[in-house]
C-alpha positions as YAML, in Angstrom:
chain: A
units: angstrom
residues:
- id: 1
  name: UNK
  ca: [0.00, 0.00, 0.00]
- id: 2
  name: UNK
  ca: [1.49, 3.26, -1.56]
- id: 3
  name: UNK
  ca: [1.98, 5.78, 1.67]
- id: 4
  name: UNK
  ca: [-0.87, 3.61, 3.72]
- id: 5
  name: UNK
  ca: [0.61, 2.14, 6.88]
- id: 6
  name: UNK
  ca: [-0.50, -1.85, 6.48]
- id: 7
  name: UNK
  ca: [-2.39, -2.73, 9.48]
- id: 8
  name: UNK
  ca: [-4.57, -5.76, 9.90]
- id: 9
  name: UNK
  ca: [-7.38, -4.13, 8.79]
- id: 10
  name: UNK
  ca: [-7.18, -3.22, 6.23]
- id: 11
  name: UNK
  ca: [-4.54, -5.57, 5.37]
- id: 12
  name: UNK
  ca: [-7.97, -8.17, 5.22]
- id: 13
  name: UNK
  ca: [-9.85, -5.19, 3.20]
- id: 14
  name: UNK
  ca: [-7.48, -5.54, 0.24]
- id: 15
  name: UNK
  ca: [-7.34, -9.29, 0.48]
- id: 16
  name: UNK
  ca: [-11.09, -9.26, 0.32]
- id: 17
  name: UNK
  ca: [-10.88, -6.86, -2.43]
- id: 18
  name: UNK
  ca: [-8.55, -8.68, -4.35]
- id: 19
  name: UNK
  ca: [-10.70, -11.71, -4.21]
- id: 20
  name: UNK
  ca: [-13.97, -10.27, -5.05]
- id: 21
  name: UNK
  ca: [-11.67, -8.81, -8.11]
- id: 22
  name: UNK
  ca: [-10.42, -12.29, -9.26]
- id: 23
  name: UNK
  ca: [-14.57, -13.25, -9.45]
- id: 24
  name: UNK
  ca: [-15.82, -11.02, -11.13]
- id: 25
  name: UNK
  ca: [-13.11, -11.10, -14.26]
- id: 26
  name: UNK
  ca: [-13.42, -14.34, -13.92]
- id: 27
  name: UNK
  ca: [-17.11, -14.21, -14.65]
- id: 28
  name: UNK
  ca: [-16.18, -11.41, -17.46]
- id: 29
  name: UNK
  ca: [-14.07, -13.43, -19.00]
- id: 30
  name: UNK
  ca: [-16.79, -15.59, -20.38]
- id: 31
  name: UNK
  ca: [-18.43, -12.89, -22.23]
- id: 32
  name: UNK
  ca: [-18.86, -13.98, -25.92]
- id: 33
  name: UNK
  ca: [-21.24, -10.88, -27.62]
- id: 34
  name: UNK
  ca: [-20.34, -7.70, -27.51]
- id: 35
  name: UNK
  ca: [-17.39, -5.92, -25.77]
- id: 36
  name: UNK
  ca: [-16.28, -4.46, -22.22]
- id: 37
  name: UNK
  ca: [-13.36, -2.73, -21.45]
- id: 38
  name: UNK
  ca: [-12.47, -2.69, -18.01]
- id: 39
  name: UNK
  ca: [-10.09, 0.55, -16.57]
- id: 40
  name: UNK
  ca: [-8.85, 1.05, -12.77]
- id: 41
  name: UNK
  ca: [-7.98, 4.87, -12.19]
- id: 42
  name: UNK
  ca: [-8.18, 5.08, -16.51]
- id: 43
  name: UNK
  ca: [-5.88, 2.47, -17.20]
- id: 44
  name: UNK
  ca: [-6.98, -0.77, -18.89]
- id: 45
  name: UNK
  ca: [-7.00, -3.53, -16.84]
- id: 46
  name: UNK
  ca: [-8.41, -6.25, -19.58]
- id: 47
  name: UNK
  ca: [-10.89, -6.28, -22.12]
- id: 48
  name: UNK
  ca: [-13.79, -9.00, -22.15]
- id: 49
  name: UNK
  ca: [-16.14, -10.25, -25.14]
- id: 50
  name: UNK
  ca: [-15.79, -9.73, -29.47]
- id: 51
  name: UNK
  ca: [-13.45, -7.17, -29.73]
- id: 52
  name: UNK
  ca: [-14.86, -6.75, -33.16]
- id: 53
  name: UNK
  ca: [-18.57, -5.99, -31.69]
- id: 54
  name: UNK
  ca: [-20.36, -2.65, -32.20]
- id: 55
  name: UNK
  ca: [-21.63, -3.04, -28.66]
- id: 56
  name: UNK
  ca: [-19.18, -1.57, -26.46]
- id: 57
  name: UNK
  ca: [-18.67, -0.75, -23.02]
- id: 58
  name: UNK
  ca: [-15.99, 0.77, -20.73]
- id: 59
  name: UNK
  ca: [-16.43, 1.15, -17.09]
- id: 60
  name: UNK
  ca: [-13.31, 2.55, -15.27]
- id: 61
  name: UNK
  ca: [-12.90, 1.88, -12.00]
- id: 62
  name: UNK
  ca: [-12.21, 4.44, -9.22]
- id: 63
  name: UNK
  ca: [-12.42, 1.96, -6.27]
- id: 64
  name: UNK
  ca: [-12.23, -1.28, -5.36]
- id: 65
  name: UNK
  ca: [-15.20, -1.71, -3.43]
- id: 66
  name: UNK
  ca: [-16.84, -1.68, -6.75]
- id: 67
  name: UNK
  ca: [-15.81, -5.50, -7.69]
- id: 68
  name: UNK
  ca: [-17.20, -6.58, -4.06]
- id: 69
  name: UNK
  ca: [-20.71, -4.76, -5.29]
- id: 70
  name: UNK
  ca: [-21.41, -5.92, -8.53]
- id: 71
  name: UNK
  ca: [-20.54, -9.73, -7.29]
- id: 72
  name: UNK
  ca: [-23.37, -9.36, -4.66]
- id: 73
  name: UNK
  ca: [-25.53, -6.22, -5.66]
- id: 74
  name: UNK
  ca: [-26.36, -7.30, -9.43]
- id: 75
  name: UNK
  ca: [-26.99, -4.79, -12.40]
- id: 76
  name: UNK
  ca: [-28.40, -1.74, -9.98]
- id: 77
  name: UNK
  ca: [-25.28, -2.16, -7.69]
- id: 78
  name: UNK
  ca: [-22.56, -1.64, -10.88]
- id: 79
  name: UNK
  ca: [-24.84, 1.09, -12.10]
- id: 80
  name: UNK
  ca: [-24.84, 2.76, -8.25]
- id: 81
  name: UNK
  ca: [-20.97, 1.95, -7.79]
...
């Protein structure tokens, strides 16, 4: 953690994080129609689905809290995060 001090806290925060990460590109990663574009702080992280589609998405990620919410809040939860 950049200037962070690590403490257990949120030591387990990031680890949950991390996992909840993992899920949900695994998930993304079967994607076959149309195409998603996944950014943390506007950086691509990976890109999902038929590169070639005319449906396109991008969603860029600003924290990490989002992964943990749209792997247990469905569609309204990625839309709110």
């Amino acid at each position: 953690m950049s200037e962070q001090q690590l403490t257990a806290g949120n030591f387990a925060t990031a680890q949950r994080s991390g996992l909840s990460k993992r899920l949900l590109l695994g998930l993304l990663s079967r994607l076959s129609e149309g195409s998603l574009t996944l950014k943390e702080q506007g950086n691509v992280i990976a890109t999902f689905g038929d590169g070639d589609s005319s449906m396109t998405a991008e969603f860029d990620v600003l924290d990490n809290r989002f992964y943990k919410a749209a792997l247990l809040g469905g569609g309204t939860a990625v839309g709110e995060a």
